[in-house]
C-alpha positions as CSV (number, residue, x, y, z in Angstrom):
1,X,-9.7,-71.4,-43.7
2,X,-13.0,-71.6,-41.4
3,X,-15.1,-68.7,-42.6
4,X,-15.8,-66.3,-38.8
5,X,-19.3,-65.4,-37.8
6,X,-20.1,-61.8,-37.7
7,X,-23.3,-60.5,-36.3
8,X,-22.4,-56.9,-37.9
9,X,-21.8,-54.7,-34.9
10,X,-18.7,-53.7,-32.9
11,X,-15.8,-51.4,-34.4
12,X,-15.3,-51.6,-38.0
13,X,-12.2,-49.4,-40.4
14,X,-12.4,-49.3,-43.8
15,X,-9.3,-50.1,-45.0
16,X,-7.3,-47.8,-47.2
17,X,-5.3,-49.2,-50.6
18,X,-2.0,-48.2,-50.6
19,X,0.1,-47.7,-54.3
20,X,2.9,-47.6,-56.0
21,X,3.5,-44.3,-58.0
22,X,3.1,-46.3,-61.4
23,X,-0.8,-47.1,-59.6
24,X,-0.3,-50.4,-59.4
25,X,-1.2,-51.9,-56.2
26,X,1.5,-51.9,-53.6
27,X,0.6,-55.4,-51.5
28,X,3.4,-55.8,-49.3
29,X,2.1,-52.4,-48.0
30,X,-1.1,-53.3,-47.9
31,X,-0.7,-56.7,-46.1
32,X,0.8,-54.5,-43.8
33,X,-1.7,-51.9,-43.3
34,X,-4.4,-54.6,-43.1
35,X,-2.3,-55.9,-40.3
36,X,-1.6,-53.3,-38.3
37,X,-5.4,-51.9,-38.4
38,X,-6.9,-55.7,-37.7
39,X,-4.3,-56.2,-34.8
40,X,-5.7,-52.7,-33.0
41,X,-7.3,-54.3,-29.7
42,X,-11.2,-53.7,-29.5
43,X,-11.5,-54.2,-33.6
44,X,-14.9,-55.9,-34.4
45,X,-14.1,-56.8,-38.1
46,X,-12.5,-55.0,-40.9
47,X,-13.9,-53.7,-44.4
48,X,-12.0,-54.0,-47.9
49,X,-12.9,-53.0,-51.0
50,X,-15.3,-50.3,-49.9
51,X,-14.6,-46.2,-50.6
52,X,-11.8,-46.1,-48.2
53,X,-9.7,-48.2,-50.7
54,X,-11.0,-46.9,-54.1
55,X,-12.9,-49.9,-55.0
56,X,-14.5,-47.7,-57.8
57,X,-11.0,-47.8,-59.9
58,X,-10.5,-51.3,-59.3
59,X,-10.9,-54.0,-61.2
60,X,-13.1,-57.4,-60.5
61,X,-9.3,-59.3,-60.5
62,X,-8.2,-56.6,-58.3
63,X,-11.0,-56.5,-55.6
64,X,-10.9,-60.5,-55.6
65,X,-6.8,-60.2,-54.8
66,X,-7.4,-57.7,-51.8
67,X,-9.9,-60.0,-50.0
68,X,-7.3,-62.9,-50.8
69,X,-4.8,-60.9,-49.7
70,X,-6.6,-59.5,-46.5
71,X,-7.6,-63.0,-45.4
72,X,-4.6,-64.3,-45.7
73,X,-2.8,-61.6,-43.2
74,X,-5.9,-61.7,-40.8
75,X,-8.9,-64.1,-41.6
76,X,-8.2,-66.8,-38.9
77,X,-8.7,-64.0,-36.4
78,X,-10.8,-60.7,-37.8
79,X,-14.1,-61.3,-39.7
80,X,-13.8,-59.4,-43.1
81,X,-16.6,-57.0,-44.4
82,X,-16.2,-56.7,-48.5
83,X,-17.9,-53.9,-50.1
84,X,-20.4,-55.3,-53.2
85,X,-19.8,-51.8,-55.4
86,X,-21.6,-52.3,-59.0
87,X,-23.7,-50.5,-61.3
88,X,-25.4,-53.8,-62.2
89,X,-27.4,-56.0,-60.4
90,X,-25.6,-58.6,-62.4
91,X,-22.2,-58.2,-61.2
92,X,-23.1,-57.1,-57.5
93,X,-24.0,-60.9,-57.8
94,X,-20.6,-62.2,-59.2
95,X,-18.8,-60.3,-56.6
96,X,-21.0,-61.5,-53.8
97,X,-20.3,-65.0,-54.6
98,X,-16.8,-64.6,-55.1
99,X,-16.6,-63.0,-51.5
100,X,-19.1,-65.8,-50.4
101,X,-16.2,-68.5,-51.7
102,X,-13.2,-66.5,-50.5
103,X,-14.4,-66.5,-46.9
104,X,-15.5,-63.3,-46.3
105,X,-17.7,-62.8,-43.0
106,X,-20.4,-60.0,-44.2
107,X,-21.0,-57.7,-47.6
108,X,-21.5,-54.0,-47.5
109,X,-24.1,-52.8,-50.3
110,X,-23.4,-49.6,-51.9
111,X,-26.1,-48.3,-53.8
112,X,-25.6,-48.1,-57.8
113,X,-24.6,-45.2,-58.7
114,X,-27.3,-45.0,-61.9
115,X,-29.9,-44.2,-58.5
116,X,-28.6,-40.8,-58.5
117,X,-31.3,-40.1,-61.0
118,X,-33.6,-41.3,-58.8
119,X,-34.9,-44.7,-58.3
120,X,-38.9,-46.9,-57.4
121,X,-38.5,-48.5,-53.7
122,X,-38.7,-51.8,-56.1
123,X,-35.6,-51.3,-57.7
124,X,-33.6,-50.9,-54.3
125,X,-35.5,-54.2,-52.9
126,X,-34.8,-56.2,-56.4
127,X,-31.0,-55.2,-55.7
128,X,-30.9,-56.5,-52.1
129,X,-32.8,-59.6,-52.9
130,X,-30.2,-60.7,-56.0
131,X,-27.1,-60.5,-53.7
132,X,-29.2,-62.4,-50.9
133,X,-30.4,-64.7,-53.1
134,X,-26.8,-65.4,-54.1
135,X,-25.3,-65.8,-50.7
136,X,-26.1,-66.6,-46.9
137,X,-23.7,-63.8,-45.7
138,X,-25.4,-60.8,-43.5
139,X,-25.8,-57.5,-45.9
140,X,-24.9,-54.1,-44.6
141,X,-26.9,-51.6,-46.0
142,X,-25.1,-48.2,-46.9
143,X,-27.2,-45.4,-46.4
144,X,-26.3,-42.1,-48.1
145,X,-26.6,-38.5,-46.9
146,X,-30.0,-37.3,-47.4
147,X,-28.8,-34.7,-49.7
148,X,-28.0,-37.1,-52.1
149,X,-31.0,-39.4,-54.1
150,X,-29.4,-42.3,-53.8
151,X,-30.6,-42.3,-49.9
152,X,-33.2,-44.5,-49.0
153,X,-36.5,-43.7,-47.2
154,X,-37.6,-45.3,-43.6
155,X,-40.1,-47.2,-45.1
156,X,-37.6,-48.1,-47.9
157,X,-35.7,-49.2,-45.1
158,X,-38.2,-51.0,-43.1
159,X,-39.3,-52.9,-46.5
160,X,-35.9,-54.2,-46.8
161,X,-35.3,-55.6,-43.6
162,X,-38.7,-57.0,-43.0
163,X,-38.6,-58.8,-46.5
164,X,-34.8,-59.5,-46.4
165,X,-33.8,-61.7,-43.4
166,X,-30.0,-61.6,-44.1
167,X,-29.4,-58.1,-43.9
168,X,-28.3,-57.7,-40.5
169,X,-26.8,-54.1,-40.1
170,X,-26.7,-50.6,-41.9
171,X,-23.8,-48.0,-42.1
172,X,-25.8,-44.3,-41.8
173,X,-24.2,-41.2,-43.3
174,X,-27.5,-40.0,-43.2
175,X,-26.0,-36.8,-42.1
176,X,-29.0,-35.4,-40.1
177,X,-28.7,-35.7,-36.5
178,X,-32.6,-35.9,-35.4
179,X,-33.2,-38.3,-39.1
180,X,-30.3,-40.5,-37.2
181,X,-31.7,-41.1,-33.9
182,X,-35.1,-41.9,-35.2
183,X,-33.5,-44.4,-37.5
184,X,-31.3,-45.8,-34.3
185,X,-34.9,-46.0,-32.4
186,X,-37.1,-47.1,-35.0
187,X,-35.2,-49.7,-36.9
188,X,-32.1,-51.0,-34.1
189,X,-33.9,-54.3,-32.4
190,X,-32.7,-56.9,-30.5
191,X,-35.7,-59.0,-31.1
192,X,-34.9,-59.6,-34.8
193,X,-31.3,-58.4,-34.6
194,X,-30.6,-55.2,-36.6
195,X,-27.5,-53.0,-35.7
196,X,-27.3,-49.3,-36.7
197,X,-23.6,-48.6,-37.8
198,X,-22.9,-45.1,-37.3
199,X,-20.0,-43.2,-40.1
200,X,-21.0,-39.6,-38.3
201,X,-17.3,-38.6,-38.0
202,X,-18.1,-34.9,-37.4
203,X,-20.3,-35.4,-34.2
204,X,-19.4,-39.4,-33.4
205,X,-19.9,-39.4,-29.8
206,X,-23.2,-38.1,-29.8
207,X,-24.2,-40.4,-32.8
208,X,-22.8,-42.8,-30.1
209,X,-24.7,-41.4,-27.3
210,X,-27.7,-42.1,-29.2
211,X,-27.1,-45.9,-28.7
212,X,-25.5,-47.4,-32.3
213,X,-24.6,-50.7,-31.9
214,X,-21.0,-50.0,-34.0
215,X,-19.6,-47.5,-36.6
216,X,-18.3,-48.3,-39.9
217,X,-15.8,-45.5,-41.0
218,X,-12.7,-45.0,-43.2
219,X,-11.0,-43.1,-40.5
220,X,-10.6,-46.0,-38.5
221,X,-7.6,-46.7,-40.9
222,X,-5.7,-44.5,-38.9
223,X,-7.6,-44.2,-36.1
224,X,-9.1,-47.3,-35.2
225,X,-7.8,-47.1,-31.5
226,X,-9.7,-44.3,-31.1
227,X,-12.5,-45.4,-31.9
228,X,-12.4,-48.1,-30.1
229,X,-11.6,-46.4,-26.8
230,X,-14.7,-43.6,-27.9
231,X,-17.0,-46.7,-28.5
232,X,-15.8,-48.8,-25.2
233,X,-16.5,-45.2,-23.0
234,X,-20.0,-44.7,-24.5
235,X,-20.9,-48.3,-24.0
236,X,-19.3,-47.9,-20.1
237,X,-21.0,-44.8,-19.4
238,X,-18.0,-43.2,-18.6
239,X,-18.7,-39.5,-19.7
240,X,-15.1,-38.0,-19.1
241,X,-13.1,-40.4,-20.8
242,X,-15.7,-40.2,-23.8
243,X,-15.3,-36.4,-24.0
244,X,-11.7,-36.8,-23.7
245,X,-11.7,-39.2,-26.3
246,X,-13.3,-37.5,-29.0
247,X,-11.6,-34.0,-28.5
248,X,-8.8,-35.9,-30.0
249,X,-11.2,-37.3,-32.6
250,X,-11.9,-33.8,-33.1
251,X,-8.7,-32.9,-34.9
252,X,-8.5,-36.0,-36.7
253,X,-12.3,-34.8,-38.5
254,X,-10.9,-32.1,-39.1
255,X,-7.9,-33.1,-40.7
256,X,-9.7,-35.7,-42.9
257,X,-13.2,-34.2,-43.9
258,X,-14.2,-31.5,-45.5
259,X,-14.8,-30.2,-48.8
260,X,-14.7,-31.9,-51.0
261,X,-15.4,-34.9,-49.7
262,X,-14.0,-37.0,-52.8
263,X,-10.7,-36.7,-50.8
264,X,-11.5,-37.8,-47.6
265,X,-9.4,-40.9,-48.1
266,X,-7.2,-39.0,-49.9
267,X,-6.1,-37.0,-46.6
268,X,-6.0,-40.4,-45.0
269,X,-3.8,-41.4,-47.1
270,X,-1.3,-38.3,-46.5
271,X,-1.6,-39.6,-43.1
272,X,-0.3,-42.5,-43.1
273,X,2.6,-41.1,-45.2
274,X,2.9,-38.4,-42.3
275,X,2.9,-41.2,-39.7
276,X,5.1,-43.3,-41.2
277,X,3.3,-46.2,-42.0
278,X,2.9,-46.0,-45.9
279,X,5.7,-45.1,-48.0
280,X,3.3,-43.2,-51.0
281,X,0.3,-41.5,-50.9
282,X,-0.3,-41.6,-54.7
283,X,-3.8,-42.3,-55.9
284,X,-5.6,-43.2,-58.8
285,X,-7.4,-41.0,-61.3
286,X,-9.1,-39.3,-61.2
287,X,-8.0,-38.5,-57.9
288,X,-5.1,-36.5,-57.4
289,X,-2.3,-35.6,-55.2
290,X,-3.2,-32.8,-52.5
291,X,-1.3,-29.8,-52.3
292,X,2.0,-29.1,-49.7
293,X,-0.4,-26.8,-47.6
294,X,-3.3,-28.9,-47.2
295,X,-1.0,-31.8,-46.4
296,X,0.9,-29.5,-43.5
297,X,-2.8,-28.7,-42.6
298,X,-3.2,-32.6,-41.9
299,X,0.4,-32.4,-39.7
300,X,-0.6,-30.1,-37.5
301,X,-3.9,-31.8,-36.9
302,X,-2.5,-34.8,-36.5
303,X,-0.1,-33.2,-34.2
304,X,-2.8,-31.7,-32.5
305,X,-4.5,-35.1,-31.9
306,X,-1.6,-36.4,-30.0
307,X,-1.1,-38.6,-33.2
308,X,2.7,-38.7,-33.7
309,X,5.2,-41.5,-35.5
């Protein structure tokens, strides 16, 4: 099918991988999930194989067979964002090509994970430059918290999008509110288009308020009307509804994140089994299954939400 143009802004859910309890994936449930989250009105585009669906325990066949699969329920109407998650610069290559061929509409760039040891500015340019040397799709950068040295600097950040004309966008869990605005003023421009994706679920409307161009978050897989309404009443200046908005989004935060953060798509997950719209929960390893009172502690959040079957 036509490949869709994305200009990397707008409303974007991660999409979660639903499984069967032997792990395998489960891909009449996902087709469905993709579905249901890419037919929620106000939906920019939609991201697979990023965090959200555990890209880190799939395989290369296994990452290629969710974009096919994702395409095939919405890629004639929803652009698709695939996540590029290697620990080589080699293979962030392959699977940039093969999301290139598929039909995907942008790539999000995870960092490798050997940069938790630190890296040179070099290395994190060399690793852009491969992947958009390989393809003519827009990058999204993923910036880290800055508690975390796989991070990158603003003049990190300004070397990469003044030397690399594809990368269009970048997802900030910077985690700093004052760090975030300055990033939203200083690097956001409409004169050489560069769109600030905001992930800040714990204080989204004032990350909003700030002026991102989008948000990029795994709790749109549940959410994703939400945060559509949040993002449409910012952009509309309408204060009330916005407030309204996200002290339902308040719950929902609440529900998913928190220590430790290596579950946060595992609550989501519980979620959807609470809502009825997955069947399992089960993760892979070396994830596990939460506990019976954290997963009431997501039901009465939910509950608390006005989220409800």
């Amino acid at each position: 099918m036509p490949r869709l143009n994305y200009d990397c802004s707008g409303v974007i859910p991660a999409c979660l991988l639903p499984l069967h309890d032997d792990l395998s994936i489960d891909e009449k449930n996902y087709r469905k999930h993709i579905r249901e989250v890419g037919s929620t009105r106000g939906v920019a585009a939609l991201t697979v194989n990023g965090h959200a669906s555990e890209v880190s325990s799939c395989t290369f066949e296994e990452q290629e067979k969710l974009l096919d699969l994702a395409l095939a329920e919405v890629g004639d109407r929803v652009p698709l964002v695939n996540g590029i998650y290697a620990e080589s610069g080699m293979e962030a290559v392959r699977l940039a090509r093969m999301a290139d061929a598929k039909g995907a509409s942008a790539l999000l760039v995870f960092p490798p994970n050997v940069f938790m040891l630190g890296s040179r500015p070099e290395m994190v340019v060399d690793h852009y430059r491969r992947i958009a040397d390989a393809t003519d799709l827009p990058l999204i950068i993923f910036q880290f918290p800055v508690s975390l040295p796989v991070t990158y600097s603003h003049d990190v950040l300004l070397r990469l999008i003044q030397e690399i004309p594809s990368i269009k966008a970048m997802k900030d869990a910077c985690g700093d509110p004052a760090r975030h605005e300055m990033t939203v003023r200083a690097l956001q421009s409409d004169s050489r288009p560069f769109h600030v994706l905001t992930t800040h679920s714990a204080w989204l409307l004032s990350s909003l308020v700030v002026g991102c161009n989008g948000l990029l978050s795994g709790a749109g897989s549940t959410i994703a009307d939400l945060q559509v309404e949040l993002f449409e009443a910012v952009r509309g200046d309408d204060l009330a509804k916005a407030k309204a908005v996200a002290a339902r989004i308040y719950h929902t935060t609440h529900a998913f994140y928190g220590p430790p953060a290596v579950d946060m798509h595992n609550r989501m997950k519980e979620a959807q089994v609470i809502l009825g719209r997955l069947p399992s929960a089960a993760v892979r390893p070396p994830l596990q299954k939460l506990g019976a009172a954290e997963i009431d502690r997501i039901r009465q959040h939910l509950k608390a939400a006005g989220i409800e079957r």
